[in-house]
C-alpha positions as CSV (number, residue, x, y, z in Angstrom):
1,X,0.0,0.0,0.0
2,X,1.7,3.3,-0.7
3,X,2.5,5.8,1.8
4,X,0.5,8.5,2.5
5,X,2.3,12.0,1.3
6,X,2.9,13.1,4.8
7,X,4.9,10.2,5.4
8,X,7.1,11.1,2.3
9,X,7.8,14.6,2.0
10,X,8.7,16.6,5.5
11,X,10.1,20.3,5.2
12,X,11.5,20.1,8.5
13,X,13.6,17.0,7.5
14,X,14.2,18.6,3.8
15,X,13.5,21.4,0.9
16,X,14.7,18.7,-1.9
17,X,12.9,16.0,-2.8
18,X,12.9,13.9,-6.2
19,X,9.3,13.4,-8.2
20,X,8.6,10.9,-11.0
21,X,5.1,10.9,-12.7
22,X,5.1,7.8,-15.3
23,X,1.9,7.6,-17.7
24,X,-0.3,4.8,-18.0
25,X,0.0,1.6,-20.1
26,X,1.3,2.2,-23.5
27,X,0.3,6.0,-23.7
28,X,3.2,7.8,-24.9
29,X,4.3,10.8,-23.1
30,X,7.0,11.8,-25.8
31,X,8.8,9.7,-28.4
32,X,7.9,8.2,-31.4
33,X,5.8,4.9,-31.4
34,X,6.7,2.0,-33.5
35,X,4.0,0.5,-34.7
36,X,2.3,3.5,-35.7
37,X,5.3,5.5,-36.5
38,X,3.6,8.2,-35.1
39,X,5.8,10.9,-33.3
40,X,4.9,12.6,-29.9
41,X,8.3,14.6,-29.4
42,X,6.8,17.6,-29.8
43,X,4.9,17.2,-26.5
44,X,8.5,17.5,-24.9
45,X,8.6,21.6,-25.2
46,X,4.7,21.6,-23.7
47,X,6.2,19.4,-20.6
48,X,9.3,21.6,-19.7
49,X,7.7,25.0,-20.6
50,X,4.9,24.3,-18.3
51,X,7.4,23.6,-15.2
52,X,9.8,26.2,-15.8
53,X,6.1,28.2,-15.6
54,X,4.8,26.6,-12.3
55,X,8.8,27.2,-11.3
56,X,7.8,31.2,-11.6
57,X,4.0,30.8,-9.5
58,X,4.8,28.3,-6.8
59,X,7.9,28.9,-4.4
60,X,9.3,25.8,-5.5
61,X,12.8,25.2,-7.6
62,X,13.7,23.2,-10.1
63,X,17.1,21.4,-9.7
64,X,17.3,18.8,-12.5
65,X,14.2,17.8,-14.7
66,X,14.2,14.9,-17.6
67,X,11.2,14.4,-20.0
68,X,11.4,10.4,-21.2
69,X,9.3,8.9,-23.8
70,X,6.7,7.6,-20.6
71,X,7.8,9.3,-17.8
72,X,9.1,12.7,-16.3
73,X,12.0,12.7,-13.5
74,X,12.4,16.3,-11.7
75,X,14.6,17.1,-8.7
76,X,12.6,19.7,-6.6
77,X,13.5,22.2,-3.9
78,X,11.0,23.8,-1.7
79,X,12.1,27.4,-0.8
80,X,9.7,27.8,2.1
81,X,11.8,30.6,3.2
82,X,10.4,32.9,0.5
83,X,6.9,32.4,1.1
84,X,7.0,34.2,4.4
85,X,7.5,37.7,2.8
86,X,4.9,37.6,0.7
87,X,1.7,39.5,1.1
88,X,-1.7,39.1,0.7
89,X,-1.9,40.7,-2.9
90,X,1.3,38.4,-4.1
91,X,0.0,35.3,-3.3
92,X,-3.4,36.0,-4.9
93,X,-1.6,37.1,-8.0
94,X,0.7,34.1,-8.3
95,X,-2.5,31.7,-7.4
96,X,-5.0,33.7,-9.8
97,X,-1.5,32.7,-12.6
98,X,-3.0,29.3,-12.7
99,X,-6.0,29.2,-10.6
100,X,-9.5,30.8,-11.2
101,X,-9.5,31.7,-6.8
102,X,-13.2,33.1,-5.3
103,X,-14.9,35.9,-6.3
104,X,-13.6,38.0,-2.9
105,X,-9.8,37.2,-4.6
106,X,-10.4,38.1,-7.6
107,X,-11.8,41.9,-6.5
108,X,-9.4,42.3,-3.7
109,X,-6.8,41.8,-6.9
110,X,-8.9,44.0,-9.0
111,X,-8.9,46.4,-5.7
112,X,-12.2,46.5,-5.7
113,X,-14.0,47.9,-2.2
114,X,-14.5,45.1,0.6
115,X,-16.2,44.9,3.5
116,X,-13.9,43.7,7.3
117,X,-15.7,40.8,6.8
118,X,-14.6,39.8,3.1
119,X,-11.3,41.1,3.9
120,X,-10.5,38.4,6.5
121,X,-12.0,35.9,4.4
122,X,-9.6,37.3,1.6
123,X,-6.4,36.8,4.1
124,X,-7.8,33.5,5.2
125,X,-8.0,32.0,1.6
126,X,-4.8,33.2,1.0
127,X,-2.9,31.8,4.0
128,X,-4.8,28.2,2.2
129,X,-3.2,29.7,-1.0
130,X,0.3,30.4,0.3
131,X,0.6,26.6,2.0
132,X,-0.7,25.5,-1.3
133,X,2.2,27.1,-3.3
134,X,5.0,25.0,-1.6
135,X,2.9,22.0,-1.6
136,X,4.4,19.4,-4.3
137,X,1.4,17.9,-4.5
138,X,-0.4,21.0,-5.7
139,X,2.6,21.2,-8.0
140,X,2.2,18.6,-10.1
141,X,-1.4,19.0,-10.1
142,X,-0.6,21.9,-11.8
143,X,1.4,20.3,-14.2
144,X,-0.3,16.7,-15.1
145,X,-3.6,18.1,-15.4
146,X,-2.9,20.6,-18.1
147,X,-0.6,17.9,-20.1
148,X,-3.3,15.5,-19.5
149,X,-5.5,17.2,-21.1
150,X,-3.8,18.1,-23.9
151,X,-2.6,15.1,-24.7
152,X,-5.9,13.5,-24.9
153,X,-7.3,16.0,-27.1
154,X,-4.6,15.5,-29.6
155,X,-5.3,11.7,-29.1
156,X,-9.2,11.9,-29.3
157,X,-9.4,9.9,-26.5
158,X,-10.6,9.9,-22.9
159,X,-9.3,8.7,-19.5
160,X,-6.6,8.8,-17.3
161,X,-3.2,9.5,-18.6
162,X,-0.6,9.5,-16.1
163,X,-0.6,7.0,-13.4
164,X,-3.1,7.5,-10.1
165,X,0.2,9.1,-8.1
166,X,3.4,10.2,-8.8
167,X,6.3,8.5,-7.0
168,X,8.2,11.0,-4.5
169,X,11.8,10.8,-2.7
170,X,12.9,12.5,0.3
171,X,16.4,13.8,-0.7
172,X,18.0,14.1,3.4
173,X,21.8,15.1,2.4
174,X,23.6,16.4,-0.5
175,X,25.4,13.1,-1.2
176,X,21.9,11.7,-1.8
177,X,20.9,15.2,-4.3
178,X,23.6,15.1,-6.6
179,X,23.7,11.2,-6.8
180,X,19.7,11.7,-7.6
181,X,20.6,15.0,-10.2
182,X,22.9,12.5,-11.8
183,X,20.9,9.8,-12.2
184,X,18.1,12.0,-13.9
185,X,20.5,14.1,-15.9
186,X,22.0,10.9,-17.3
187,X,18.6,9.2,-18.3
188,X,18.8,9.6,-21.4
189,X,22.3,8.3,-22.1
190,X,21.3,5.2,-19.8
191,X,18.1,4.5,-21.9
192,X,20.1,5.2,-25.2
193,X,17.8,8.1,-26.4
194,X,21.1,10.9,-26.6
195,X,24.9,9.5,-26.8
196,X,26.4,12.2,-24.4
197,X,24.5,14.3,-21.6
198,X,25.0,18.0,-23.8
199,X,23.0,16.2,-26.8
200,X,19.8,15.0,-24.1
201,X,17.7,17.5,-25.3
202,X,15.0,18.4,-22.5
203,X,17.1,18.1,-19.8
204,X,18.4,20.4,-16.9
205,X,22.1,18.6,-17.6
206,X,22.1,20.0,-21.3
207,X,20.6,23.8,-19.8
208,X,23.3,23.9,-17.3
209,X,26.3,22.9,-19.5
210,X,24.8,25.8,-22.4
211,X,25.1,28.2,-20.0
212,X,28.1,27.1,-18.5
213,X,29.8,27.3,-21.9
214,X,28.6,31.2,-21.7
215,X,29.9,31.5,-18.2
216,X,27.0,31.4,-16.3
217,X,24.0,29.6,-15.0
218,X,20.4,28.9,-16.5
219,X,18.0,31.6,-14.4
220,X,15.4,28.5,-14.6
221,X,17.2,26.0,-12.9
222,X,18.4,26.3,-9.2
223,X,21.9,27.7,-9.5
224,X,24.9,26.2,-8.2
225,X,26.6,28.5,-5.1
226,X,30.0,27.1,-5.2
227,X,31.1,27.8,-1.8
228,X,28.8,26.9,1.0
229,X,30.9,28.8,3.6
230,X,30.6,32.1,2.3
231,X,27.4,34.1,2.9
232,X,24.0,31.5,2.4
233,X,22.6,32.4,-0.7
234,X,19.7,29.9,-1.9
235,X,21.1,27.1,-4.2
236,X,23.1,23.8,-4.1
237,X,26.3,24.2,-2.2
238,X,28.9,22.5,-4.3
239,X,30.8,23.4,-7.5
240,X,29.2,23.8,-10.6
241,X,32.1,22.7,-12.4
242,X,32.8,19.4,-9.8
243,X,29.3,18.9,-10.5
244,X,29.6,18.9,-14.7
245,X,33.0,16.4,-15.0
246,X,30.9,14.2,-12.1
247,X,28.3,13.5,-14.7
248,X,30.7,13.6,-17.8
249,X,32.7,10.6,-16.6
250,X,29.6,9.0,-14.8
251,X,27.9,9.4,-18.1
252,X,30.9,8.2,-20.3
253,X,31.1,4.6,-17.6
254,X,27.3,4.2,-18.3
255,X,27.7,4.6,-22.3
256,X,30.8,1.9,-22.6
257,X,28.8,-0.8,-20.2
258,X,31.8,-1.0,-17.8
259,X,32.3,-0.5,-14.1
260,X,35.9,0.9,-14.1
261,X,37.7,3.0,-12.3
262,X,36.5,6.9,-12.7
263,X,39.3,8.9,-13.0
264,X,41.3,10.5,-10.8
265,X,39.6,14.4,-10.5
266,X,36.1,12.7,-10.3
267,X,36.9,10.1,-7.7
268,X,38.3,13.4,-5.6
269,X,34.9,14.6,-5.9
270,X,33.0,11.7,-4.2
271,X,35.4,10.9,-1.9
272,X,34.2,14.6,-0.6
273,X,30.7,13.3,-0.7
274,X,31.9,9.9,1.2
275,X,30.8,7.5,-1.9
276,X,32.9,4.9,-3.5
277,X,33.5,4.9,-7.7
278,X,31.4,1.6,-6.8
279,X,28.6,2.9,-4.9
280,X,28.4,5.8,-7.6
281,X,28.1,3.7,-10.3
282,X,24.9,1.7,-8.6
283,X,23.7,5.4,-7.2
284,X,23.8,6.6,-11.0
285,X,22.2,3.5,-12.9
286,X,20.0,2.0,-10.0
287,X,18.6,5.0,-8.0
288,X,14.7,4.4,-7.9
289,X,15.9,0.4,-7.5
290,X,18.2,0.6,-4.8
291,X,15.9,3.5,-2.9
292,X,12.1,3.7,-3.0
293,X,11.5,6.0,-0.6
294,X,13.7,8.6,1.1
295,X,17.3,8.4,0.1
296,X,20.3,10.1,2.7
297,X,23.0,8.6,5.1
298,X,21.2,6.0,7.7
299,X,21.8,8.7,10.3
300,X,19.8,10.8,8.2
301,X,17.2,8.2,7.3
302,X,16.3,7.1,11.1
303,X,16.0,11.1,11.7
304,X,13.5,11.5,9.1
305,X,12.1,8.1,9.8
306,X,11.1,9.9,13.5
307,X,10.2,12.5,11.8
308,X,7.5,11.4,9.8
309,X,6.2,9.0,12.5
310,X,7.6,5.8,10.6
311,X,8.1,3.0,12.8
312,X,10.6,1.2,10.5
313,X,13.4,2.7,8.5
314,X,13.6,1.9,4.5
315,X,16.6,1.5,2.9
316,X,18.9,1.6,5.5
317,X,21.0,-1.3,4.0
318,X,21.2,0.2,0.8
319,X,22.3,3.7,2.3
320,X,24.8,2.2,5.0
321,X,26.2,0.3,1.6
322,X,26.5,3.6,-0.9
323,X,26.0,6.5,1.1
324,X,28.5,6.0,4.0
325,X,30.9,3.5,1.5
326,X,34.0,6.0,1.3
Protein backbone atom coordinates (compact mmCIF):
# COMPACT_ATOMS: atom_id res chain seq x y z
CA UNK A 1 0.00 0.00 0.00
CA UNK A 2 1.66 3.32 -0.73
CA UNK A 3 2.50 5.80 1.83
CA UNK A 4 0.49 8.45 2.50
CA UNK A 5 2.27 11.98 1.32
CA UNK A 6 2.94 13.09 4.84
CA UNK A 7 4.94 10.21 5.38
CA UNK A 8 7.07 11.15 2.26
CA UNK A 9 7.80 14.57 1.98
CA UNK A 10 8.70 16.64 5.46
CA UNK A 11 10.11 20.30 5.19
CA UNK A 12 11.55 20.15 8.48
CA UNK A 13 13.62 17.03 7.50
CA UNK A 14 14.21 18.58 3.81
CA UNK A 15 13.52 21.37 0.87
CA UNK A 16 14.71 18.73 -1.89
CA UNK A 17 12.86 16.03 -2.85
CA UNK A 18 12.90 13.89 -6.16
CA UNK A 19 9.27 13.38 -8.16
CA UNK A 20 8.65 10.93 -11.05
CA UNK A 21 5.09 10.90 -12.67
CA UNK A 22 5.07 7.78 -15.28
CA UNK A 23 1.88 7.59 -17.75
CA UNK A 24 -0.29 4.76 -17.98
CA UNK A 25 -0.05 1.61 -20.09
CA UNK A 26 1.28 2.17 -23.54
CA UNK A 27 0.35 6.05 -23.70
CA UNK A 28 3.24 7.77 -24.94
CA UNK A 29 4.35 10.82 -23.08
CA UNK A 30 6.99 11.85 -25.78
CA UNK A 31 8.79 9.71 -28.43
CA UNK A 32 7.90 8.21 -31.36
CA UNK A 33 5.79 4.91 -31.44
CA UNK A 34 6.72 2.00 -33.51
CA UNK A 35 4.03 0.47 -34.66
CA UNK A 36 2.25 3.50 -35.68
CA UNK A 37 5.28 5.47 -36.49
CA UNK A 38 3.60 8.20 -35.08
CA UNK A 39 5.79 10.91 -33.32
CA UNK A 40 4.94 12.61 -29.90
CA UNK A 41 8.30 14.61 -29.45
CA UNK A 42 6.80 17.64 -29.75
CA UNK A 43 4.86 17.20 -26.45
CA UNK A 44 8.46 17.50 -24.88
CA UNK A 45 8.55 21.64 -25.18
CA UNK A 46 4.73 21.56 -23.70
CA UNK A 47 6.25 19.40 -20.63
CA UNK A 48 9.27 21.65 -19.72
CA UNK A 49 7.69 24.97 -20.60
CA UNK A 50 4.86 24.30 -18.34
CA UNK A 51 7.45 23.60 -15.16
CA UNK A 52 9.77 26.17 -15.82
CA UNK A 53 6.11 28.22 -15.58
CA UNK A 54 4.84 26.59 -12.32
CA UNK A 55 8.79 27.15 -11.34
CA UNK A 56 7.82 31.20 -11.63
CA UNK A 57 3.98 30.76 -9.46
CA UNK A 58 4.85 28.33 -6.83
CA UNK A 59 7.93 28.91 -4.44
CA UNK A 60 9.31 25.76 -5.53
CA UNK A 61 12.84 25.22 -7.65
CA UNK A 62 13.73 23.19 -10.11
CA UNK A 63 17.15 21.42 -9.74
CA UNK A 64 17.26 18.78 -12.47
CA UNK A 65 14.18 17.84 -14.67
CA UNK A 66 14.16 14.89 -17.61
CA UNK A 67 11.22 14.40 -20.05
CA UNK A 68 11.36 10.37 -21.19
CA UNK A 69 9.32 8.93 -23.84
CA UNK A 70 6.70 7.63 -20.61
CA UNK A 71 7.80 9.26 -17.78
CA UNK A 72 9.08 12.69 -16.30
CA UNK A 73 11.96 12.74 -13.53
CA UNK A 74 12.38 16.27 -11.66
CA UNK A 75 14.61 17.05 -8.65
CA UNK A 76 12.57 19.73 -6.56
CA UNK A 77 13.50 22.19 -3.88
CA UNK A 78 11.03 23.79 -1.68
CA UNK A 79 12.15 27.39 -0.79
CA UNK A 80 9.68 27.78 2.14
CA UNK A 81 11.76 30.61 3.19
CA UNK A 82 10.44 32.88 0.53
CA UNK A 83 6.94 32.38 1.11
CA UNK A 84 7.05 34.23 4.38
CA UNK A 85 7.53 37.69 2.81
CA UNK A 86 4.94 37.59 0.65
CA UNK A 87 1.75 39.48 1.13
CA UNK A 88 -1.67 39.05 0.66
CA UNK A 89 -1.91 40.65 -2.92
CA UNK A 90 1.29 38.37 -4.05
CA UNK A 91 0.05 35.29 -3.28
CA UNK A 92 -3.39 36.00 -4.93
CA UNK A 93 -1.56 37.10 -7.96
CA UNK A 94 0.71 34.09 -8.28
CA UNK A 95 -2.54 31.71 -7.40
CA UNK A 96 -5.03 33.72 -9.79
CA UNK A 97 -1.54 32.65 -12.65
CA UNK A 98 -3.01 29.33 -12.67
CA UNK A 99 -6.02 29.22 -10.64
CA UNK A 100 -9.52 30.81 -11.16
CA UNK A 101 -9.54 31.74 -6.80
CA UNK A 102 -13.16 33.12 -5.32
CA UNK A 103 -14.89 35.89 -6.28
CA UNK A 104 -13.55 37.98 -2.89
CA UNK A 105 -9.78 37.20 -4.59
CA UNK A 106 -10.42 38.14 -7.56
CA UNK A 107 -11.84 41.86 -6.47
CA UNK A 108 -9.43 42.32 -3.71
CA UNK A 109 -6.83 41.77 -6.85
CA UNK A 110 -8.89 43.95 -8.98
CA UNK A 111 -8.91 46.38 -5.66
CA UNK A 112 -12.23 46.45 -5.73
CA UNK A 113 -13.96 47.89 -2.18
CA UNK A 114 -14.51 45.09 0.56
CA UNK A 115 -16.25 44.88 3.48
CA UNK A 116 -13.93 43.65 7.28
CA UNK A 117 -15.71 40.77 6.82
CA UNK A 118 -14.59 39.80 3.06
CA UNK A 119 -11.33 41.10 3.88
CA UNK A 120 -10.46 38.44 6.50
CA UNK A 121 -12.00 35.91 4.44
CA UNK A 122 -9.62 37.28 1.56
CA UNK A 123 -6.36 36.84 4.15
CA UNK A 124 -7.83 33.50 5.17
CA UNK A 125 -7.98 31.98 1.60
CA UNK A 126 -4.76 33.17 1.05
CA UNK A 127 -2.88 31.79 4.01
CA UNK A 128 -4.76 28.24 2.25
CA UNK A 129 -3.24 29.69 -0.97
CA UNK A 130 0.33 30.37 0.29
CA UNK A 131 0.55 26.61 1.95
CA UNK A 132 -0.69 25.46 -1.28
CA UNK A 133 2.23 27.12 -3.29
CA UNK A 134 4.95 25.05 -1.56
CA UNK A 135 2.86 21.99 -1.57
CA UNK A 136 4.39 19.35 -4.28
CA UNK A 137 1.36 17.91 -4.50
CA UNK A 138 -0.44 21.01 -5.67
CA UNK A 139 2.64 21.25 -8.00
CA UNK A 140 2.21 18.55 -10.06
CA UNK A 141 -1.38 18.99 -10.13
CA UNK A 142 -0.64 21.92 -11.77
CA UNK A 143 1.35 20.29 -14.23
CA UNK A 144 -0.30 16.69 -15.09
CA UNK A 145 -3.58 18.07 -15.42
CA UNK A 146 -2.90 20.64 -18.06
CA UNK A 147 -0.57 17.86 -20.14
CA UNK A 148 -3.32 15.48 -19.51
CA UNK A 149 -5.50 17.24 -21.12
CA UNK A 150 -3.84 18.08 -23.85
CA UNK A 151 -2.59 15.07 -24.70
CA UNK A 152 -5.90 13.51 -24.87
CA UNK A 153 -7.32 15.96 -27.08
CA UNK A 154 -4.62 15.46 -29.61
CA UNK A 155 -5.28 11.70 -29.12
CA UNK A 156 -9.19 11.90 -29.29
CA UNK A 157 -9.38 9.89 -26.49
CA UNK A 158 -10.55 9.92 -22.95
CA UNK A 159 -9.25 8.73 -19.53
CA UNK A 160 -6.59 8.79 -17.29
CA UNK A 161 -3.16 9.52 -18.58
CA UNK A 162 -0.61 9.50 -16.09
CA UNK A 163 -0.63 7.00 -13.42
CA UNK A 164 -3.13 7.53 -10.06
CA UNK A 165 0.24 9.08 -8.06
CA UNK A 166 3.42 10.21 -8.84
CA UNK A 167 6.31 8.54 -6.97
CA UNK A 168 8.17 11.02 -4.52
CA UNK A 169 11.84 10.79 -2.75
CA UNK A 170 12.93 12.45 0.32
CA UNK A 171 16.38 13.83 -0.65
CA UNK A 172 18.02 14.08 3.42
CA UNK A 173 21.79 15.13 2.38
CA UNK A 174 23.65 16.39 -0.52
CA UNK A 175 25.43 13.15 -1.21
CA UNK A 176 21.85 11.70 -1.77
CA UNK A 177 20.90 15.25 -4.34
CA UNK A 178 23.64 15.09 -6.60
CA UNK A 179 23.75 11.24 -6.81
CA UNK A 180 19.75 11.73 -7.62
CA UNK A 181 20.62 15.02 -10.21
CA UNK A 182 22.85 12.49 -11.84
CA UNK A 183 20.87 9.82 -12.24
CA UNK A 184 18.12 12.04 -13.87
CA UNK A 185 20.54 14.06 -15.90
CA UNK A 186 22.02 10.90 -17.34
CA UNK A 187 18.64 9.23 -18.26
CA UNK A 188 18.77 9.59 -21.44
CA UNK A 189 22.35 8.32 -22.06
CA UNK A 190 21.27 5.20 -19.84
CA UNK A 191 18.11 4.54 -21.88
CA UNK A 192 20.09 5.21 -25.22
CA UNK A 193 17.81 8.14 -26.40
CA UNK A 194 21.09 10.90 -26.58
CA UNK A 195 24.92 9.54 -26.77
CA UNK A 196 26.42 12.23 -24.42
CA UNK A 197 24.53 14.32 -21.65
CA UNK A 198 25.02 17.96 -23.78
CA UNK A 199 22.95 16.20 -26.79
CA UNK A 200 19.78 14.95 -24.11
CA UNK A 201 17.72 17.50 -25.25
CA UNK A 202 15.04 18.43 -22.47
CA UNK A 203 17.12 18.07 -19.80
CA UNK A 204 18.42 20.36 -16.87
CA UNK A 205 22.13 18.64 -17.62
CA UNK A 206 22.13 19.99 -21.32
CA UNK A 207 20.57 23.79 -19.85
CA UNK A 208 23.31 23.86 -17.34
CA UNK A 209 26.34 22.92 -19.45
CA UNK A 210 24.82 25.77 -22.36
CA UNK A 211 25.06 28.18 -20.02
CA UNK A 212 28.15 27.06 -18.55
CA UNK A 213 29.82 27.33 -21.95
CA UNK A 214 28.55 31.24 -21.67
CA UNK A 215 29.94 31.51 -18.19
CA UNK A 216 27.02 31.42 -16.27
CA UNK A 217 23.98 29.65 -15.00
CA UNK A 218 20.44 28.85 -16.47
CA UNK A 219 18.00 31.65 -14.44
CA UNK A 220 15.37 28.50 -14.60
CA UNK A 221 17.22 26.03 -12.93
CA UNK A 222 18.43 26.27 -9.15
CA UNK A 223 21.86 27.74 -9.54
CA UNK A 224 24.93 26.19 -8.24
CA UNK A 225 26.60 28.49 -5.09
CA UNK A 226 30.05 27.06 -5.20
CA UNK A 227 31.12 27.81 -1.82
CA UNK A 228 28.83 26.88 1.01
CA UNK A 229 30.87 28.81 3.64
CA UNK A 230 30.56 32.11 2.34
CA UNK A 231 27.36 34.11 2.86
CA UNK A 232 23.97 31.52 2.42
CA UNK A 233 22.61 32.42 -0.72
CA UNK A 234 19.69 29.94 -1.90
CA UNK A 235 21.11 27.15 -4.21
CA UNK A 236 23.10 23.77 -4.09
CA UNK A 237 26.32 24.24 -2.23
CA UNK A 238 28.94 22.46 -4.31
CA UNK A 239 30.77 23.40 -7.51
CA UNK A 240 29.20 23.83 -10.56
CA UNK A 241 32.10 22.72 -12.38
CA UNK A 242 32.83 19.43 -9.80
CA UNK A 243 29.31 18.90 -10.49
CA UNK A 244 29.57 18.92 -14.68
CA UNK A 245 32.97 16.43 -15.01
CA UNK A 246 30.92 14.20 -12.13
CA UNK A 247 28.32 13.54 -14.69
CA UNK A 248 30.67 13.59 -17.84
CA UNK A 249 32.65 10.61 -16.61
CA UNK A 250 29.62 8.96 -14.82
CA UNK A 251 27.91 9.40 -18.06
CA UNK A 252 30.89 8.19 -20.25
CA UNK A 253 31.12 4.61 -17.64
CA UNK A 254 27.32 4.23 -18.25
CA UNK A 255 27.74 4.58 -22.33
CA UNK A 256 30.77 1.87 -22.64
CA UNK A 257 28.82 -0.80 -20.18
CA UNK A 258 31.78 -1.00 -17.82
CA UNK A 259 32.34 -0.48 -14.14
CA UNK A 260 35.94 0.86 -14.12
CA UNK A 261 37.66 3.02 -12.28
CA UNK A 262 36.53 6.85 -12.70
CA UNK A 263 39.34 8.88 -13.04
CA UNK A 264 41.29 10.50 -10.76
CA UNK A 265 39.56 14.41 -10.47
CA UNK A 266 36.11 12.67 -10.28
CA UNK A 267 36.93 10.06 -7.73
CA UNK A 268 38.34 13.37 -5.59
CA UNK A 269 34.86 14.59 -5.94
CA UNK A 270 32.98 11.70 -4.24
CA UNK A 271 35.43 10.88 -1.94
CA UNK A 272 34.23 14.57 -0.63
CA UNK A 273 30.72 13.26 -0.72
CA UNK A 274 31.93 9.93 1.23
CA UNK A 275 30.81 7.50 -1.91
CA UNK A 276 32.90 4.88 -3.46
CA UNK A 277 33.50 4.90 -7.65
CA UNK A 278 31.35 1.58 -6.83
CA UNK A 279 28.61 2.91 -4.92
CA UNK A 280 28.44 5.83 -7.58
CA UNK A 281 28.06 3.70 -10.30
CA UNK A 282 24.94 1.66 -8.56
CA UNK A 283 23.67 5.38 -7.18
CA UNK A 284 23.82 6.62 -10.99
CA UNK A 285 22.22 3.50 -12.94
CA UNK A 286 20.01 2.00 -9.96
CA UNK A 287 18.64 4.99 -8.04
CA UNK A 288 14.75 4.44 -7.95
CA UNK A 289 15.86 0.39 -7.55
CA UNK A 290 18.17 0.55 -4.78
CA UNK A 291 15.86 3.47 -2.91
CA UNK A 292 12.12 3.67 -3.04
CA UNK A 293 11.46 6.01 -0.57
CA UNK A 294 13.75 8.63 1.10
CA UNK A 295 17.31 8.44 0.09
CA UNK A 296 20.27 10.08 2.71
CA UNK A 297 23.03 8.60 5.14
CA UNK A 298 21.23 6.01 7.69
CA UNK A 299 21.81 8.72 10.32
CA UNK A 300 19.80 10.79 8.24
CA UNK A 301 17.21 8.15 7.29
CA UNK A 302 16.34 7.08 11.08
CA UNK A 303 16.04 11.15 11.72
CA UNK A 304 13.48 11.51 9.12
CA UNK A 305 12.07 8.06 9.78
CA UNK A 306 11.15 9.93 13.47
CA UNK A 307 10.18 12.46 11.78
CA UNK A 308 7.45 11.38 9.75
CA UNK A 309 6.19 9.04 12.53
CA UNK A 310 7.56 5.84 10.60
CA UNK A 311 8.05 3.04 12.84
CA UNK A 312 10.57 1.17 10.45
CA UNK A 313 13.41 2.69 8.47
CA UNK A 314 13.60 1.86 4.52
CA UNK A 315 16.57 1.46 2.89
CA UNK A 316 18.86 1.56 5.46
CA UNK A 317 21.04 -1.25 3.97
CA UNK A 318 21.24 0.19 0.81
CA UNK A 319 22.30 3.69 2.28
CA UNK A 320 24.81 2.22 5.02
CA UNK A 321 26.23 0.31 1.60
CA UNK A 322 26.46 3.63 -0.92
CA UNK A 323 26.00 6.50 1.11
CA UNK A 324 28.48 5.95 3.97
CA UNK A 325 30.86 3.55 1.47
CA UNK A 326 33.96 5.98 1.30
Amino acid sequence: MPKPRSQQINLSSTPYYHVCSRTVRKAFLCGIDKETGVSYEHRRSWIEKRIFQLSQVFAIDICAHAVMNNHLHLVLHVDSEQVKNWTTLEVLTRWHKLFKGTVLTGKYQREQPLTQFELKTVEETALVYKQRLIDISWFMRALNEPIARQANKEDKCTGHFWEGRFKSQALLDEAALLACMAYVDLNPVRAGIAPTPEKSSFTSIQLRIKAAIKGGQPKVLLPFTDNEHQEKTTGISFSLKDYLTLVDETGRVIREDKHGAINAKTAEILSRLHISNESWLKLTTNFEGMFTGAVGTAEHLCEFTENVGLKRTHGIANAQACLNSA
